[in-house]
KESEDREN-214515 format. One line per 3 residues: their letters; for each residue z, x, y of C-alpha. Coordinates in steps of 0.5 Angstrom, whole numbers, plus 500, padded with zeros to 3 digits. Each point is the difference from the previous one (the first is absolute). Layout:
a	Z:X:Y | ... $
This chain:
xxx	941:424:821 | 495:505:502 | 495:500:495 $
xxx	499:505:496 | 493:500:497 | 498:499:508 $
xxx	503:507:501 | 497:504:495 | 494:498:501 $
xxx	500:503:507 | 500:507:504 | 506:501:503 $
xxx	499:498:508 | 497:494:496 | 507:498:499 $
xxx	503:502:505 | 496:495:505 | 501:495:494 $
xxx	506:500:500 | 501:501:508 | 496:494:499 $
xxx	505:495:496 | 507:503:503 | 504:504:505 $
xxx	498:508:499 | 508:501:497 | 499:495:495 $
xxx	494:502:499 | 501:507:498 | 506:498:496 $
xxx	495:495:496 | 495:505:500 | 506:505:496 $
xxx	502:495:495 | 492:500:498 | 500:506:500 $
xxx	506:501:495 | 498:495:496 | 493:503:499 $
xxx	504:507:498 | 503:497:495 | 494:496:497 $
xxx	497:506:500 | 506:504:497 | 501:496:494 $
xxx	498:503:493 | 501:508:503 | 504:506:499 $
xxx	504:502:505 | 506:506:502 | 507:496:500 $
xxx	506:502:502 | 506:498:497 | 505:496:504 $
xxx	505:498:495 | 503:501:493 | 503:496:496 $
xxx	503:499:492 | 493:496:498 | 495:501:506 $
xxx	497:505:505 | 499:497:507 | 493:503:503 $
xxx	498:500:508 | 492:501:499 | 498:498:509 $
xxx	500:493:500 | 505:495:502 | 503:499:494 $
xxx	502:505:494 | 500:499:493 | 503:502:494 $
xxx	498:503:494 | 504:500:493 | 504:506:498 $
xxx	497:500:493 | 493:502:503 | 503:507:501 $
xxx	499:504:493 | 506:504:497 | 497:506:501 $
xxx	499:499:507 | 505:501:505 | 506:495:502 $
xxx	497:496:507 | 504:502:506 | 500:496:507 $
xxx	495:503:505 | 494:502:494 | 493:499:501 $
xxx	498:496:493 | 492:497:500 | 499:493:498 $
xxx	495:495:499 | 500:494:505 | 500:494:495 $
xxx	501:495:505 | 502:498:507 | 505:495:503 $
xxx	497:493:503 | 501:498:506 | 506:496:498 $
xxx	503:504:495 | 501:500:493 | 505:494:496 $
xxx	502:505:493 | 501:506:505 | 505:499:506 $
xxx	497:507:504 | 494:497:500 | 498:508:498 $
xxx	493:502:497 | 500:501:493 | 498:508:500 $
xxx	500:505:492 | 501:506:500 | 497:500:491 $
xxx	494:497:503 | 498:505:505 | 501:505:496 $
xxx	495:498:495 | 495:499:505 | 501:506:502 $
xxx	500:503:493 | 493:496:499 | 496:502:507 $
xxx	502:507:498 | 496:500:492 | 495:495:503 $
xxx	499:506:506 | 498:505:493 | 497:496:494 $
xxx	495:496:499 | 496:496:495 | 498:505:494 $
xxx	505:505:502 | 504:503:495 | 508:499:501 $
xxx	507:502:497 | 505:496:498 | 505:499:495 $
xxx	501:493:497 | 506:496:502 | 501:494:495 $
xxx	496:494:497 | 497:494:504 | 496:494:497 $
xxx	493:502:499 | 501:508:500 | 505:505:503 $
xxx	502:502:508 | 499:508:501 | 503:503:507 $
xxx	496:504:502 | 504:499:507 | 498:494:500 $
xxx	500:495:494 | 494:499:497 | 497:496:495 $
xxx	497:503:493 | 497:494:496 | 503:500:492 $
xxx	491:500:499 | 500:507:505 | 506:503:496 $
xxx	495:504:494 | 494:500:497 | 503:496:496 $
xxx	506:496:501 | 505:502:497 | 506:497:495 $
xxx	505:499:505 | 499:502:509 | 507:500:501 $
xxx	500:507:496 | 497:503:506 | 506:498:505 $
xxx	503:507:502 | 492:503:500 | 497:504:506 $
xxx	492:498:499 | 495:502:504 | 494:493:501 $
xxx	494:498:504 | 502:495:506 | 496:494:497 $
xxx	500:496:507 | 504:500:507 | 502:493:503 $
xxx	503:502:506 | 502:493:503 | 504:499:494 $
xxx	502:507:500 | 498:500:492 | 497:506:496 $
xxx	498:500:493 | 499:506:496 | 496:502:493 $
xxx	503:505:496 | 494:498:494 | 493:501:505 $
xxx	503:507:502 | 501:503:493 | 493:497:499 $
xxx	497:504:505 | 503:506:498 | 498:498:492 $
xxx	492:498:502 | 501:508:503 | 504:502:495 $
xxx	495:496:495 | 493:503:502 | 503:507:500 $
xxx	503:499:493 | 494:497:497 | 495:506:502 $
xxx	505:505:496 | 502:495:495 | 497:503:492 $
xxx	500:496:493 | 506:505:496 | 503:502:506 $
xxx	507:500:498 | 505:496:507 | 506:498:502 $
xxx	501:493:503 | 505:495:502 | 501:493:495 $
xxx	499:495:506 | 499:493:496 | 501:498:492 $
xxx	497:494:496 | 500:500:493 | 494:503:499 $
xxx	502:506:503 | 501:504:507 | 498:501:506 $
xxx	500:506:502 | 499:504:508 | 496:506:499 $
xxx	502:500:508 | 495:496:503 | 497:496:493 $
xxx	503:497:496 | 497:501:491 | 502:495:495 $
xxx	505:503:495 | 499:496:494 | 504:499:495 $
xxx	495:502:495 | 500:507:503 | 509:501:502 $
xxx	500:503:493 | 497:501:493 | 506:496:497 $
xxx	500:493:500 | 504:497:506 | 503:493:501 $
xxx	499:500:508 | 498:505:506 | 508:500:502 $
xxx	502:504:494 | 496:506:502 | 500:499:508 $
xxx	504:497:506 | 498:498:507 | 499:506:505 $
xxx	501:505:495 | 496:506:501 | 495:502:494 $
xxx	495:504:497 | 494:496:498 | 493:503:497 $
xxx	493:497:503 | 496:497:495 | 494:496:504 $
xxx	498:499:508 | 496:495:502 | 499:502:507 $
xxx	496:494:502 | 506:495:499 | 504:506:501 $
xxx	504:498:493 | 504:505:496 | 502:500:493 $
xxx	506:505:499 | 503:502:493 | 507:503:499 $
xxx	500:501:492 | 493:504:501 | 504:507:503 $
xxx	503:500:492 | 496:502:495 | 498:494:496 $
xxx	503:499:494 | 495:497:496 | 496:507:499 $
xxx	501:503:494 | 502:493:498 | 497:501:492 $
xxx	503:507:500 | 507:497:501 | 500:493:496 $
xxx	495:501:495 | 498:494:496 | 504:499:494 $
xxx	507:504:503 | 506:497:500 | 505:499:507 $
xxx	505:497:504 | 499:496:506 | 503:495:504 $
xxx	498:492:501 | 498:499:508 | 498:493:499 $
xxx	498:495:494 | 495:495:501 | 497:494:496 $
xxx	495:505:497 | 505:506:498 | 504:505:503 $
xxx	499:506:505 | 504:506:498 | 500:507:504 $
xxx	500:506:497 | 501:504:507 | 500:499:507 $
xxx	492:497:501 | 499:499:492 | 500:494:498 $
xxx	497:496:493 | 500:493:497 | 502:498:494 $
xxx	496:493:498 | 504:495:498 | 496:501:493 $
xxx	503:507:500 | 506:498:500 | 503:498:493 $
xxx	497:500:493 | 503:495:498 | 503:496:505 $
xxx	496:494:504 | 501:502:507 | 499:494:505 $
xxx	502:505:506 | 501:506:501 | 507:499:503 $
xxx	502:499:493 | 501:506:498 | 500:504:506 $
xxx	502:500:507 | 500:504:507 | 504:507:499 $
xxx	500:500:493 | 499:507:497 | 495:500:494 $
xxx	496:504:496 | 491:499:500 | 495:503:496 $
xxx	493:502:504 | 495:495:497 | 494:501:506 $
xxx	500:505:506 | 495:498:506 | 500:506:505 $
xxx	495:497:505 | 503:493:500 | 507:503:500 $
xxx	502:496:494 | 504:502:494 | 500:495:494 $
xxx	507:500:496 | 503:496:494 | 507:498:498 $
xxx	500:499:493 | 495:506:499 | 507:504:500 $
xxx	503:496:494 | 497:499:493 | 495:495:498 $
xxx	504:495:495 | 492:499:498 | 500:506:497 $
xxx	504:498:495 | 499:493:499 | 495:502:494 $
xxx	507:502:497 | 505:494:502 | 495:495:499 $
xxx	495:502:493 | 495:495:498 | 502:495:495 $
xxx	508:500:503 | 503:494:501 | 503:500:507 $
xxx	505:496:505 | 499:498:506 | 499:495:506 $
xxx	495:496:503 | 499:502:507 | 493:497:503 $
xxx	496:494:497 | 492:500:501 | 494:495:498 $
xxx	499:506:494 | 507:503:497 | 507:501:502 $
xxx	503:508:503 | 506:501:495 | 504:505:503 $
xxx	502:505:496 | 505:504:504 | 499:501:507 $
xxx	493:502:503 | 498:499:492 | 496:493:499 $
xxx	495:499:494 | 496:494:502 | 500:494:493 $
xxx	493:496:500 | 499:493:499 | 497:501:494 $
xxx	505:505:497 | 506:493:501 | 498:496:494 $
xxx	496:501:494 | 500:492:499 | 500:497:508 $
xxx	495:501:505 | 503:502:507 | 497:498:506 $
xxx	506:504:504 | 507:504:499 | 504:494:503 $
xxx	498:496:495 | 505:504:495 | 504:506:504 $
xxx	504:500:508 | 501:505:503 | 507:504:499 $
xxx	500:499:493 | 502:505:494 | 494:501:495 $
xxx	498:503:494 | 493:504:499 | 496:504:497 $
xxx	496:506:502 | 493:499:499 | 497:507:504 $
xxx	502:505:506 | 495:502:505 | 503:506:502 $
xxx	495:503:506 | 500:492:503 | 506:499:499 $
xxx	500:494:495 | 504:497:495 | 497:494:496 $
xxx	506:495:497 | 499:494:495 | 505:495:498 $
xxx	497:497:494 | 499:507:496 | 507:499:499 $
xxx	499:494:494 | 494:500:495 | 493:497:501 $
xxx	501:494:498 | 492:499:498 | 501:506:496 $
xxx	502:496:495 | 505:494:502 | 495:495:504 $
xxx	494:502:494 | 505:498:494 | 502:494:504 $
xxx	494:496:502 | 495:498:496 | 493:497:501 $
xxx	501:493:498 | 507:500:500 | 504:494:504 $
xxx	504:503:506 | 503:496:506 | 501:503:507 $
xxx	501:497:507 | 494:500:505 | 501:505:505 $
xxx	494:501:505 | 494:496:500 | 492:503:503 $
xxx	493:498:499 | 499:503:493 | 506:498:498 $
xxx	507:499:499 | 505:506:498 | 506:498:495 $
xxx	506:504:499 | 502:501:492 | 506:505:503 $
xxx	504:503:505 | 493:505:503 | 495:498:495 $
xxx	495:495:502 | 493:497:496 | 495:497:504 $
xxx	497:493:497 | 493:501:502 | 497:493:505 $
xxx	495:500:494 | 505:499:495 | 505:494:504 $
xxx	496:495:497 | 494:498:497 | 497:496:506 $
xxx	497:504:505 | 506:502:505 | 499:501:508 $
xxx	507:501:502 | 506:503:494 | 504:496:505 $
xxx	497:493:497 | 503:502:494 | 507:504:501 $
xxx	505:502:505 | 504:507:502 | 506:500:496 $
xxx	498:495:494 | 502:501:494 | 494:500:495 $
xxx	498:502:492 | 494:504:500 | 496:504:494 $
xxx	499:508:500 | 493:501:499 | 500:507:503 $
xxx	505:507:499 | 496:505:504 | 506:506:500 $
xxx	495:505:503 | 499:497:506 | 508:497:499 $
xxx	497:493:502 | 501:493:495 | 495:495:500 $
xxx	502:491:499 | 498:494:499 | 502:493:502 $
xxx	495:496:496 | 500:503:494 | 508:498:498 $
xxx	496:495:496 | 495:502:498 | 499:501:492 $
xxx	497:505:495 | 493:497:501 | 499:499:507 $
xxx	503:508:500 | 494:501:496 | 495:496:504 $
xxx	503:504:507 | 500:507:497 | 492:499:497 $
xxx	498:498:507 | 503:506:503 | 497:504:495 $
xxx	493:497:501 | 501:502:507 | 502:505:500 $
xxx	496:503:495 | 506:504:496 | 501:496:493 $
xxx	508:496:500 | 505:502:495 | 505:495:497 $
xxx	506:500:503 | 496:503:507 | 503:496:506 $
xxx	495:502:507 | 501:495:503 | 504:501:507 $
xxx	495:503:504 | 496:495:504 | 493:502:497 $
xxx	501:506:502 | 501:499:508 | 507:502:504 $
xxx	506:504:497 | 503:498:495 | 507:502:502 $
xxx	505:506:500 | 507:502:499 | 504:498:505 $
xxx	496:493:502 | 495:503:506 | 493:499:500 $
């Protein structure tokens, strides 16, 4: 076997005197034309050549293209707008692969493996390659959607990353299958036979031109149109047509709106109004709302203070409601001005979105663009007439709404309370909280002590239902020196408070527990003890009643002998009959009615 590296590696004559060297002349040419062939093919092996068709059948057609061995090429590699392939026709195709020496096993003719699609589109890329270049502009039309960004035909099929496709990347790429675009070539790889393509740094060339023209004419108050290009919830982003201005939500309308798609939609075209350039961080803000005339002029002259009218509920918060008067006029109606009468937790209560309602004007700000309103302004105050319904000196009835430390609120109807103090409960008993004699929800009789019209103010009292009874009863009944029995009921450091009945108390002085000297009351008597004491005191002025334990016993002399002393130092002469005694020589309280300190 000839060696083929030797042959390529030398001139011609070279050969010759090699091979003449090796075999016989004949043989040596026949080596030399094997050689010869074999290199051919080597060196044909991945070209385009011109075939002509040798033969046809139902699958595939039959192409001689020189060398020893023909090959074939599918039928299908014909398209249907071309014509049907007849014997004779010269075709060109791309020389994939050539036989070997022995032949190949999955092909009885030991053909060479020829396509006439791929020479085609080789022929098709070395055409564009031959006329574009990096940076150039191009014309294709996209065909359909791949991973990672679309393929555009442009003769060849090129690559547009879905980042290339727009300045800012749209919803959905494969909306723009079908589209004839125009982009820069990014980059060529011609050994991959690969092209990608930009459309976004075309348009951004053509918007830095287009910016730098637009900002030399661009003016505060200049009325434009512009396309909506992206929107979020604080507004859009309008193209001015090389810029894009924020269109913010405060500025698409006078009224309120919940988002910037109830006024505008993408690739909308709009008319907006300049409303402030910063050409150093080239930031346009844009105002729709300002190419009408703003509402809130004349505003005093339209919605005086103190004038009734109707408007619409837009939104209703913790605080109170916004209602709309007309489109881009808006007040609030606090929660407090709501109702006369009612407790309104929240708003929502009483009101809700869409209602119609009527509002009076309590407050206009035209600078601040406010209107205060009221609800309960467009009904009567039921405390005008409370004055009438609820004279001083009538007994009402109602219900216990709230309990505090000083009083109950009775309400008298709704929205009507009258506050019942401790200190009006009870003649007799002192109370320390309204629990100890009322509860929430229950029925009462009262009676009305005094109406404060302008505070809005009602002060009831429960024991002005019944006589003081220290208007003649408790006077009339006790007596200085007269025995009487009653229960310990609370026991302090001065003292021990004695229930005679149901509220009253008298109080038996630390003095009077005993003729020793007493530290501690509790030594002598415990709470709920049941003991005989001796009035010594009826103070009707000051509704208190002083008693003594260590008197019960005494007798007239020693009554006497106690009541001379006293005198002695308190420097006032005695009387007969004159019982002081119960104040402790003068120091701590004595007692009170209901039995406090």
């Amino acid at each position: 076997m000839v060696n083929r590296n030797l042959i390529r590696s030398l001139e011609d004559d070279d050969i010759l005197n090699e091979l003449a060297l090796l075999a016989p002349e004949e043989e040596a040419e026949q080596w030399l034309i094997e050689a010869f062939e074999a290199e051919q093919q080597e060196y044909a092996q991945g070209r385009i050549v011109d075939g002509r068709i040798v033969e046809i059948n139902d699958e595939w057609a039959l192409i001689d293209v020189g060398f020893k061995s023909e090959g074939t090429v599918s039928l299908n590699e014909w398209g249907p707008e071309e014509e049907t392939p007849k014997v004779g026709d010269t075709v060109k195709v791309l020389i994939e692969e050539m036989e070997d020496e022995l032949g190949r096993a999955d092909d009885p003719y030991g053909m060479i493996s020829l396509s006439k699609s791929k020479a085609e589109k080789i022929i098709e890329w070395e055409k564009i390659i031959e006329t574009i270049g990096e940076g150039q502009v191009v014309t294709g039309t996209v065909i359909r959607k791949i991973k990672g960004g679309l393929l555009v035909d442009i003769g060849v099929n090129v690559f547009l990353p879905g980042s290339q496709v727009d300045i800012r990347r749209p919803g959905d790429i494969g909306d723009f299958i079908g589209r004839v675009i125009q982009a820069e070539v990014l980059k060529i790889d011609d050994t991959r036979r690969n092209i990608v393509i930009s459309r976004r740094s075309l348009i951004e060339n053509q918007r830095e031109e287009d910016r730098a023209y637009l900002m030399k004419e661009l003016e505060v108050n200049q009325v434009r149109k512009g396309i909506v290009k992206n929107i979020a919830d604080f507004g859009a982003f309008v193209d001015l047509g090389g810029i894009d201005g924020l269109l913010h939500i405060t500025d698409m309308a006078w009224e309120r709106i919940g988002h910037p798609t109830e006024m505008v939609s993408i690739d909308q075209e709009i008319e907006v109004k300049v409303l402030h350039i910063d050409r150093e961080k080239q930031k346009i803000a844009l105002g729709m709302k300002q190419k009408d005339r703003n509402p809130w002029e004349n505003i005093e002259t339209k919605y005086p203070v103190d004038t009734t009218h109707k408007g619409e509920v837009v939104n209703v918060m913790s605080y109170g409601a916004f209602v709309k008067l007309e489109p881009g006029i808006e007040g609030l109606v606090h929660i407090s001005e709501m109702s006369w009468t009612k407790r309104v937790n929240h708003p929502s209560e009483l009101v809700e979105i869409g209602a119609e309602i009527d509002v009076k004007i309590l407050g206009v700000d035209p600078e601040g663009q406010q209107l205060s309103l009221g609800m309960k302004q467009t009904q009567k105050n039921p405390w005008d007439e409370v004055i009438n319904r609820y004279p001083e000196g009538s007994d009402v009835k109602g219900k216990v709404r709230n309990l505090t430390n000083y009083g109950a609120f009775i309400e008298l109807e709704e929205g009507i309370d009258g506050l019942l103090h401790v200190s009006d409960m009870s003649w007799t008993r002192k109370i320390g909280h309204p629990s100890e004699l009322l509860e929430k929800g229950q029925e009462l009789d009262c009676r009305v002590l005094s109406v404060d019209e302008e505070r809005r103010r009602i002060a009831l009292g429960l024991k002005q239902l019944d006589n003081d009874p220290w208007d003649g009863d408790i006077p009339d009944k006790y007596q200085p020196g007269q025995l009487v029995k009653g229960a310990v009921t609370k026991i302090t450091n001065f003292g021990v408070f004695i229930g005679l009945e149901d509220g009253l108390e008298g109080l038996l002085h630390i003095s009077e527990l005993s003729d020793d000297k007493i530290e501690d009351p509790e030594t002598v008597v415990k709470v709920g003890d049941e003991i005989e004491v001796k009035v010594l005191r009826v103070d009707t002025d000051e509704r208190k009643i002083g008693l003594s334990l260590k008197r019960v016993e005494w007798g007239e002399e020693q009554e006497k002998a106690a009541a001379a002393a006293e005198a002695a130092e308190s420097g006032v002469p005695a009387q007969e009959g004159d019982l002081k005694g119960g104040l402790g020589s003068g120091e701590g309280p004595l007692f009170s009615a209901g039995g406090g300190e």
